[in-house]
C-alpha atoms as a printed R data frame, in Angstrom:
    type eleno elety resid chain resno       x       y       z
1   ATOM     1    CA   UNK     A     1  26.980 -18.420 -30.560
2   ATOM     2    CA   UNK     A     2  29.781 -16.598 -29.028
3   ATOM     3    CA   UNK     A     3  31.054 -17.952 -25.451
4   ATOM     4    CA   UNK     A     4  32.754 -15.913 -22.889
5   ATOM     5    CA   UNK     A     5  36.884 -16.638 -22.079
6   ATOM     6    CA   UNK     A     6  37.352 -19.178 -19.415
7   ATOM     7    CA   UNK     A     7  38.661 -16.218 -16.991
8   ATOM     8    CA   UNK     A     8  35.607 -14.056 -17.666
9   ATOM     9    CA   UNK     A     9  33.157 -17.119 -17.058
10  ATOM    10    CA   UNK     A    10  35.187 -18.178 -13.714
11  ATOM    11    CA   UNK     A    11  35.092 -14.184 -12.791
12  ATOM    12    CA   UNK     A    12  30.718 -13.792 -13.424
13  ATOM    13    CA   UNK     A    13  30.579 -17.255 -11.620
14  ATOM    14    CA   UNK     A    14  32.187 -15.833  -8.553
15  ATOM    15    CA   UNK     A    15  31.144 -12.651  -8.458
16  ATOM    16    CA   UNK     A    16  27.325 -14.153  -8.304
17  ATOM    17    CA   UNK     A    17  27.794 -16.547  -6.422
18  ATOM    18    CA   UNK     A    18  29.438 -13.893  -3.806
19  ATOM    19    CA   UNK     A    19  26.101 -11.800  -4.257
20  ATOM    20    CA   UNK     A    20  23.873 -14.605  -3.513
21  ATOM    21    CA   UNK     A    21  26.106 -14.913  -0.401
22  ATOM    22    CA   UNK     A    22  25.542 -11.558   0.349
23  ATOM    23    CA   UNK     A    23  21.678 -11.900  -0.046
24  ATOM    24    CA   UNK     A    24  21.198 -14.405   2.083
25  ATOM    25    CA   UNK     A    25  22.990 -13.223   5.124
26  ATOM    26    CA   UNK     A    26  20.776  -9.726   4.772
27  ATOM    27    CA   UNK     A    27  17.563 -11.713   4.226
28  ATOM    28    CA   UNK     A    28  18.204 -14.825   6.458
29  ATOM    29    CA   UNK     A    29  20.407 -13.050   9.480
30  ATOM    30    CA   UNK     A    30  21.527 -15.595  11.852
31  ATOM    31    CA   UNK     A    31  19.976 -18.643   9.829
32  ATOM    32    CA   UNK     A    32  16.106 -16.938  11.214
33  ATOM    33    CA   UNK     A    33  13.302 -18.704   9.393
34  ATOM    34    CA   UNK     A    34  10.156 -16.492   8.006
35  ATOM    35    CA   UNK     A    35   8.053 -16.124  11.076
36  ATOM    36    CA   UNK     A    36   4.485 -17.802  11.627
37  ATOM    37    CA   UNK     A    37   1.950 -14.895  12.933
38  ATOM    38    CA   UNK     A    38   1.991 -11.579  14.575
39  ATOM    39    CA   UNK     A    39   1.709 -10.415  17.943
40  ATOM    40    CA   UNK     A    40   0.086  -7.127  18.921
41  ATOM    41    CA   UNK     A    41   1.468  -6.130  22.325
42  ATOM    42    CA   UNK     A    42  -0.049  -3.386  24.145
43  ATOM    43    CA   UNK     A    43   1.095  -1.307  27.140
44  ATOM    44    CA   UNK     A    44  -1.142   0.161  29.930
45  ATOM    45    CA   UNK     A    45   0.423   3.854  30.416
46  ATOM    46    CA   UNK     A    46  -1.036   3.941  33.976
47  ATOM    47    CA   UNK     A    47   0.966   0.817  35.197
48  ATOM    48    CA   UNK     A    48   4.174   2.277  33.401
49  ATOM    49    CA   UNK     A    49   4.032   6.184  34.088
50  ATOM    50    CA   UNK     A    50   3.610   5.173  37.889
51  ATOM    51    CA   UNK     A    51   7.422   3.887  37.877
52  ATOM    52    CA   UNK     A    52   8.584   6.611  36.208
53  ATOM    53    CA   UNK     A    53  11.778   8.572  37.630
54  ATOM    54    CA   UNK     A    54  12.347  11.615  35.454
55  ATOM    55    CA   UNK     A    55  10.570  13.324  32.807
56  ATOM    56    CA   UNK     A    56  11.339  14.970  29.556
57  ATOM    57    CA   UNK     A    57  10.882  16.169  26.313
58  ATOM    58    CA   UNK     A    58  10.404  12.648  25.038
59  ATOM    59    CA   UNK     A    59   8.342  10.668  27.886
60  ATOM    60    CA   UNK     A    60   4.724  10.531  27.205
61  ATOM    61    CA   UNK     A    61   3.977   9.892  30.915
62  ATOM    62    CA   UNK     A    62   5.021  13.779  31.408
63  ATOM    63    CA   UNK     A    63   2.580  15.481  28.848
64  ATOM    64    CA   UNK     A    64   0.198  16.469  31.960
65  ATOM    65    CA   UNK     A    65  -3.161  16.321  30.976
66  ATOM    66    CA   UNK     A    66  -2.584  14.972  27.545
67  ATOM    67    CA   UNK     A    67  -0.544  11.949  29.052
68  ATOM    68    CA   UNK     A    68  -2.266   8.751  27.874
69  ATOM    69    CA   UNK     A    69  -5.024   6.973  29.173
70  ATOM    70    CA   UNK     A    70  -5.711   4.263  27.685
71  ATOM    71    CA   UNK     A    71  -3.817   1.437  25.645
72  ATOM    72    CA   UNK     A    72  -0.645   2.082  23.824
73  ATOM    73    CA   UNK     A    73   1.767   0.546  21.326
74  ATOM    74    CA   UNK     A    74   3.968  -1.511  21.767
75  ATOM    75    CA   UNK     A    75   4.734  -2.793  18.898
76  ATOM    76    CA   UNK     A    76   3.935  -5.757  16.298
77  ATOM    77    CA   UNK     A    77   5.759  -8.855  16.642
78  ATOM    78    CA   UNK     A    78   6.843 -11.757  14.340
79  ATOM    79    CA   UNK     A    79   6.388 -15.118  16.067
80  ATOM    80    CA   UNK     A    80   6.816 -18.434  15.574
81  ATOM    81    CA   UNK     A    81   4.540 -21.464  16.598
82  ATOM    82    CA   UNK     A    82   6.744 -23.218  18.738
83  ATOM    83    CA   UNK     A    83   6.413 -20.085  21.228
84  ATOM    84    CA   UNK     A    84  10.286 -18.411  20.025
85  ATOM    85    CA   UNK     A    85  10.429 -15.315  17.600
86  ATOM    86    CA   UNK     A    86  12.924 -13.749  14.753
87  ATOM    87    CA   UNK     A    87  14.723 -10.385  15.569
88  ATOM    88    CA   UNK     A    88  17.121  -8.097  13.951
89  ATOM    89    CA   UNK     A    89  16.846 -10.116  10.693
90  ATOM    90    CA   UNK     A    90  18.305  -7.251   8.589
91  ATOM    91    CA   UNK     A    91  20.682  -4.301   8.907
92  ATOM    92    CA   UNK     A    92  18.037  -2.065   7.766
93  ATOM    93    CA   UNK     A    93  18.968   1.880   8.626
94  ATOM    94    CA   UNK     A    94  15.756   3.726  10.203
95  ATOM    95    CA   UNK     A    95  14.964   7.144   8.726
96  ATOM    96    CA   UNK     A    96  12.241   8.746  10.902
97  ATOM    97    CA   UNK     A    97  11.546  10.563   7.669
98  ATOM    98    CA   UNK     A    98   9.870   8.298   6.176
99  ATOM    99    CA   UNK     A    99   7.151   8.239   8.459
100 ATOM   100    CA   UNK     A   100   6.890  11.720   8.429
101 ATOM   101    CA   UNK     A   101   3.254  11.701   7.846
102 ATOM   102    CA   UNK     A   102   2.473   9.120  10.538
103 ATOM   103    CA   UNK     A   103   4.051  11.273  13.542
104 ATOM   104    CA   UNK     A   104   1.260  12.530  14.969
105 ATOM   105    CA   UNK     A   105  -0.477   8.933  15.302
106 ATOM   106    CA   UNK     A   106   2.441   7.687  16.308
107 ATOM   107    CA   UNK     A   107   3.085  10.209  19.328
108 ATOM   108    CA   UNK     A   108  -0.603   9.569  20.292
109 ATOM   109    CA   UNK     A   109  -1.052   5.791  19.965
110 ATOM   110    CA   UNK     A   110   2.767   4.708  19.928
111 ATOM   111    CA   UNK     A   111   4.419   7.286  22.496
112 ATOM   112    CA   UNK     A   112   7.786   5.875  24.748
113 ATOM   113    CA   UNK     A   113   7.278   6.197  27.977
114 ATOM   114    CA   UNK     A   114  10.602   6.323  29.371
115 ATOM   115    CA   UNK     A   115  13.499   8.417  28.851
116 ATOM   116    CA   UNK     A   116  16.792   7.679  26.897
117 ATOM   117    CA   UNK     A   117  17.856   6.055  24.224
118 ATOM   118    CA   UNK     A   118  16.919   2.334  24.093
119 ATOM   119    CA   UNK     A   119  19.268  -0.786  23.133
120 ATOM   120    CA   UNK     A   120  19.087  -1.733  19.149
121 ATOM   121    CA   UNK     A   121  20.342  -4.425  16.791
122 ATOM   122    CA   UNK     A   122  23.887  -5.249  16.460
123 ATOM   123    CA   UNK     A   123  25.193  -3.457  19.560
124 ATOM   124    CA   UNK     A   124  23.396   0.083  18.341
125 ATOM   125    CA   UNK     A   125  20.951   2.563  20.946
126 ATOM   126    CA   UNK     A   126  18.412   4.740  19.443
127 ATOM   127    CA   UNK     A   127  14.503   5.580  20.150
128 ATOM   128    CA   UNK     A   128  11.925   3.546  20.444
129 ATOM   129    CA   UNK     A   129  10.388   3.647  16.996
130 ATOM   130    CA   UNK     A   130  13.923   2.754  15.564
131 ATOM   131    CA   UNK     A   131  14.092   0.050  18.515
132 ATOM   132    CA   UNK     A   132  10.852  -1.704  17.302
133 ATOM   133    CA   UNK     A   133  11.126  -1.351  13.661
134 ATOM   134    CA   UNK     A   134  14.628  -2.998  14.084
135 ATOM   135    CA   UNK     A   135  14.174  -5.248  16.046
136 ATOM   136    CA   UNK     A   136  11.064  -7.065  14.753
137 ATOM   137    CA   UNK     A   137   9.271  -5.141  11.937
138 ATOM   138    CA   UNK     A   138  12.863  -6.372   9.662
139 ATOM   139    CA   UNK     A   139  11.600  -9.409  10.415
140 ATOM   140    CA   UNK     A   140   8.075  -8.648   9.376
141 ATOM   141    CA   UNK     A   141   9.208  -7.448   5.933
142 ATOM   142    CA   UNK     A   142   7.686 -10.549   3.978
143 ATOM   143    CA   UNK     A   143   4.249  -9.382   4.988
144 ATOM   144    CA   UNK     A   144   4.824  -5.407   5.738
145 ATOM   145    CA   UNK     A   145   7.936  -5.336   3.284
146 ATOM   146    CA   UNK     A   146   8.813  -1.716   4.722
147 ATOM   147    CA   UNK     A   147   9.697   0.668   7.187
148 ATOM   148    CA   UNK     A   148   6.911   2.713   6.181
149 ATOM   149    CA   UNK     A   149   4.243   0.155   5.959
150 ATOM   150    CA   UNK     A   150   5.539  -1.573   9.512
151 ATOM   151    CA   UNK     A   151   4.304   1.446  11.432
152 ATOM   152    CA   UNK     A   152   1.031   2.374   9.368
153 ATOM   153    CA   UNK     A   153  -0.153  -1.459   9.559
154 ATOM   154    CA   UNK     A   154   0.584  -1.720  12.952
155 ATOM   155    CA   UNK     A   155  -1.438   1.605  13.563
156 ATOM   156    CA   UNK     A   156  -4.428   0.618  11.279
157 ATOM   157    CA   UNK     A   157  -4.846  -3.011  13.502
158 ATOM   158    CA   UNK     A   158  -4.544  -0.915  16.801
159 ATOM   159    CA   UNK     A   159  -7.624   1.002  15.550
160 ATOM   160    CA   UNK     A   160  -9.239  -1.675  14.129
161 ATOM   161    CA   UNK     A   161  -8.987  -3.976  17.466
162 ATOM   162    CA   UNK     A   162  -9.833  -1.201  19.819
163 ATOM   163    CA   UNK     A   163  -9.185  -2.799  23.210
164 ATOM   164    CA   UNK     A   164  -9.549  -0.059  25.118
165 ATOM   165    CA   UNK     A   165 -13.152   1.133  23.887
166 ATOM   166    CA   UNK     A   166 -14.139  -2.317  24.436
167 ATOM   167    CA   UNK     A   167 -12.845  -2.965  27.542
168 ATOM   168    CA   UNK     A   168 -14.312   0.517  28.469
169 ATOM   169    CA   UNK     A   169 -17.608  -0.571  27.108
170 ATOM   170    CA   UNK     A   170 -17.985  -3.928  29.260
171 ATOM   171    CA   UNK     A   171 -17.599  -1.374  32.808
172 ATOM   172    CA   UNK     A   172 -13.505  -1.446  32.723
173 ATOM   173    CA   UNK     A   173 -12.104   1.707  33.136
174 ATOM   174    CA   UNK     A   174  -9.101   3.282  34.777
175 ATOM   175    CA   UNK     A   175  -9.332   3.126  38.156
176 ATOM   176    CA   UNK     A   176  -6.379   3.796  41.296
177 ATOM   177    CA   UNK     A   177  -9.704   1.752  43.599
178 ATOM   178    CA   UNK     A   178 -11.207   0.032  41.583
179 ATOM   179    CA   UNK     A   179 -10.627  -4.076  41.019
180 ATOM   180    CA   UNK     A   180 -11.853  -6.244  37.882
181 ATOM   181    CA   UNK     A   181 -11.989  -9.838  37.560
182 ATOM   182    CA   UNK     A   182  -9.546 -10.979  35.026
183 ATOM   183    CA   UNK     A   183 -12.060 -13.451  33.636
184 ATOM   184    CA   UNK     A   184 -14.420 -10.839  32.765
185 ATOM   185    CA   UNK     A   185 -11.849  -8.858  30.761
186 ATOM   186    CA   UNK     A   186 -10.912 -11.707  28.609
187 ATOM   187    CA   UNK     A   187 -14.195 -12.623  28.358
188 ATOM   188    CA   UNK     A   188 -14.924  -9.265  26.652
189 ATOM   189    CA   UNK     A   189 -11.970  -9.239  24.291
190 ATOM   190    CA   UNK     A   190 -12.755 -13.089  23.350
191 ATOM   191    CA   UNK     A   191 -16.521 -11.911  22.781
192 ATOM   192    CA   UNK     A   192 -15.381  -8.270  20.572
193 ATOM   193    CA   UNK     A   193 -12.342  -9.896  19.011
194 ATOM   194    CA   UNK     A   194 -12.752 -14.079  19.091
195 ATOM   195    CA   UNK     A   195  -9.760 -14.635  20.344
196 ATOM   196    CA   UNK     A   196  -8.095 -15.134  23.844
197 ATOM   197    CA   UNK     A   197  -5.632 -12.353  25.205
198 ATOM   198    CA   UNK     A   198  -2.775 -12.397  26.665
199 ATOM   199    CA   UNK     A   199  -2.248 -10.309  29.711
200 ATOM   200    CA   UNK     A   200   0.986  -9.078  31.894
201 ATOM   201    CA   UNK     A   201   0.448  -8.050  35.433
202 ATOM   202    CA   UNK     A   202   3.016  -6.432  37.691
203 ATOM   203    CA   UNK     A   203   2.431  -6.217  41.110
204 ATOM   204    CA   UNK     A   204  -1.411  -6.918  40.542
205 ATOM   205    CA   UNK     A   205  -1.954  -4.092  37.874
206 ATOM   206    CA   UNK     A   206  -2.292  -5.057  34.094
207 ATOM   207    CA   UNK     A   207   0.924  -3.547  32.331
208 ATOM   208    CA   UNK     A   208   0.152  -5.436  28.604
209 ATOM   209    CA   UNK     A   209  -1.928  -7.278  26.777
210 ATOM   210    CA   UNK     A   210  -1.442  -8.896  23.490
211 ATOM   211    CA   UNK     A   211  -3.311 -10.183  21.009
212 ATOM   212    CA   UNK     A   212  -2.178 -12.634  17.783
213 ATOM   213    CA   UNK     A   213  -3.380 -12.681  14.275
214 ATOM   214    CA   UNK     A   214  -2.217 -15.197  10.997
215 ATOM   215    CA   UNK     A   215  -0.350 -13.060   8.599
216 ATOM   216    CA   UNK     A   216  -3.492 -11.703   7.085
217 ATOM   217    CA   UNK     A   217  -4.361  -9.979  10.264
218 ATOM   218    CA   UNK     A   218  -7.269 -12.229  10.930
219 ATOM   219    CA   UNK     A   219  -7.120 -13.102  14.870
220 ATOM   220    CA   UNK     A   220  -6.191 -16.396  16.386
221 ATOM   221    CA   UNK     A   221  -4.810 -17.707  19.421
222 ATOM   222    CA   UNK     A   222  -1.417 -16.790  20.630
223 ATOM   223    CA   UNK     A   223   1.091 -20.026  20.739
224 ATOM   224    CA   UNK     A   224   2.097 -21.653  23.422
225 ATOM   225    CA   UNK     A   225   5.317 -20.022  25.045
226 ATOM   226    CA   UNK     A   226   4.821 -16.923  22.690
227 ATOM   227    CA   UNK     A   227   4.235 -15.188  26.197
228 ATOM   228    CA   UNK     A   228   7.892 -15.193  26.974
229 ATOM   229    CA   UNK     A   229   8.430 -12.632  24.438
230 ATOM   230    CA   UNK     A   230  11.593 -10.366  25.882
231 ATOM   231    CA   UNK     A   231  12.139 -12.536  28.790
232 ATOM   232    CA   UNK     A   232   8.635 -11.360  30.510
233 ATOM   233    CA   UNK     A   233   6.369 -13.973  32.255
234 ATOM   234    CA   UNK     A   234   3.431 -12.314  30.286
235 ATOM   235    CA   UNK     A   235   0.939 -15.571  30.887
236 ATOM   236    CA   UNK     A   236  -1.888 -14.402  32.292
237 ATOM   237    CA   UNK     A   237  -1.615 -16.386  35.229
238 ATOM   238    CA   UNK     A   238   0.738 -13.938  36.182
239 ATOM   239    CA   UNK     A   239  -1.979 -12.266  36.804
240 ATOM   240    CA   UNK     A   240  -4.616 -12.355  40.249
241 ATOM   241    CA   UNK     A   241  -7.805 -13.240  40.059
242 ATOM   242    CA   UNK     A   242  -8.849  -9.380  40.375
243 ATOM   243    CA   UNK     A   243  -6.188  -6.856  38.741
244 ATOM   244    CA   UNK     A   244  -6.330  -3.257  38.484
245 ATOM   245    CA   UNK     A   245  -6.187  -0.584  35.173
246 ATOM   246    CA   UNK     A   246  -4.565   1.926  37.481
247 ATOM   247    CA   UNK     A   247  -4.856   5.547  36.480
248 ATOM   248    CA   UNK     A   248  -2.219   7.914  36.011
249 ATOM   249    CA   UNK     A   249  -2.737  11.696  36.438
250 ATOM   250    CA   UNK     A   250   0.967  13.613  36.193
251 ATOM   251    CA   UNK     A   251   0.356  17.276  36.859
252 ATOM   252    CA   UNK     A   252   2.204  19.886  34.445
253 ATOM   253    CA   UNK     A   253   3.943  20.772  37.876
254 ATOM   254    CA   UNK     A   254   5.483  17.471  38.012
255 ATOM   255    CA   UNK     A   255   6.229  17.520  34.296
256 ATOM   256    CA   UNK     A   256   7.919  20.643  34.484
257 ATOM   257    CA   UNK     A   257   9.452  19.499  37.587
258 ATOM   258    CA   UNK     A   258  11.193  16.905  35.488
259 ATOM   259    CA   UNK     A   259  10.520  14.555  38.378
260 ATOM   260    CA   UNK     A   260   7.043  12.157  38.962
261 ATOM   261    CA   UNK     A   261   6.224  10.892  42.120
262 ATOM   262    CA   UNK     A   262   3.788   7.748  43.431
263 ATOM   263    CA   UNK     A   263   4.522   4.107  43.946
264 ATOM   264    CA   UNK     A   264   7.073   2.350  41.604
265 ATOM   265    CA   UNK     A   265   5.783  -0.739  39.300
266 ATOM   266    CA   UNK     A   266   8.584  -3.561  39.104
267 ATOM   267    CA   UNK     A   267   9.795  -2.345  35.436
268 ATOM   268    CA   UNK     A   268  10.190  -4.754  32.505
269 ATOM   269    CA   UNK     A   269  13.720  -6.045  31.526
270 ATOM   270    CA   UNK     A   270  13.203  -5.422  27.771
271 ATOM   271    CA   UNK     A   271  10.989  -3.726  25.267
């Protein structure tokens, strides 16, 4: 059988071996290990919108009556089990085009509330979709393997794990007077979903809640430390014994305004 020159073979050799190179920096950026389970972090609108300085086009919190009242997105994060997490694992480019025919969900149940551009991978700004699906769904791509797929998953397991209707359900609902033992609203998730939340409080007021499922979106108990995601003390003994769901009502005055007023939340460092 015919063999290739010497130069040839040296060339092939180097030229895969540069490839393989290549392939592992994109799939293993920074050295980051495939990730353990998934978090499902939540935000409550009424606990965000009430910081809010300025509206537009963009900010959910100045629709007016079609602001949100319940639970949003946040997103779906990779975690590990010792309580740290993989980000940015890829230079994957976003093309909001791709989700084309998940936009309206995604305005509903995965709206920004804030204006601007937010901070990205590798020193880039962009929205919050592109934030998100940057940030951790290139992480997720062993299980989601897509752009595409990130978002519609992470929309399907929002539905499917409907913490709002729940919490609803059990006598919690939005309310600017209203106080609810924190017990009781874990106690209702752990009896709907069996497994133990996570919750966030700022200032009193619930501002997320996450839950954590094994890679086949089966629930389970969130690791310990996992609540430091982004730098936030997100135990839930951040939390009083009583916290409020506060509601949010932005007229289309203020919306048009470009301006909201009421009390100011202490605002998260990171999303």
């Amino acid at each position: 059988m015919a063999s290739l020159p010497v130069k040839t073979f040296v060339s092939v050799q180097i030229v895969v071996l540069l490839v393989g190179l290549l392939y592992v920096v994109e799939i293993n950026c920074a050295g980051q290990r495939e990730f353990d389970y998934f978090v499902l972090a939540l935000q409550w609108p009424g606990t965000f919108c009430r910081r809010t300085h300025h509206c537009c086009s963009t900010n959910a919190c100045c629709r007016g009556s079609n602001a949100p009242i319940g639970f949003t997105l946040h997103g779906l994060w990779p975690n590990y089990n010792d309580g740290t997490w993989p980000a940015c694992c890829t230079r994957s480019h976003f093309d909001i085009k791709e989700i084309s025919t998940l936009l309206n969900d995604l305005e509903k149940y995965w709206p920004t509330l804030s204006c601007g551009s937010i901070s990205s991978c590798f020193g880039g700004r962009g929205s919050f979709w592109q934030h998100e699906v940057k940030k951790h769904g290139t992480c997720s791509s062993p299980v989601v393997h897509d752009e595409y797929n990130y978002f519609l998953t992470t929309l399907n397991i929002f539905m499917k794990y409907n913490v709002t209707e729940v919490l609803n359900e059990a006598g919690y609902v939005p309310s600017n007077s209203e106080k609810y033992p924190l017990g009781g609203i874990i106690s209702a998730i752990q009896n709907a979903f069996h497994t133990t939340p996570v919750l966030i409080c700022s200032q009193g007021a619930v501002q997320e809640l996450r839950l954590c499922f094994y890679k086949n979106f089966q629930p389970r108990d969130c690791a310990f430390g996992s609540n430091l995601q982004d730098g936030l003390n997100s135990s839930s003994q951040s939390c009083p014994k009583y916290v409020s769901l506060p509601e949010f009502v932005s007229s289309d005055h203020e919306a048009e305004e470009g301006g909201i007023g009421g009390p100011l939340l202490a605002q998260s460092k990171s999303v």
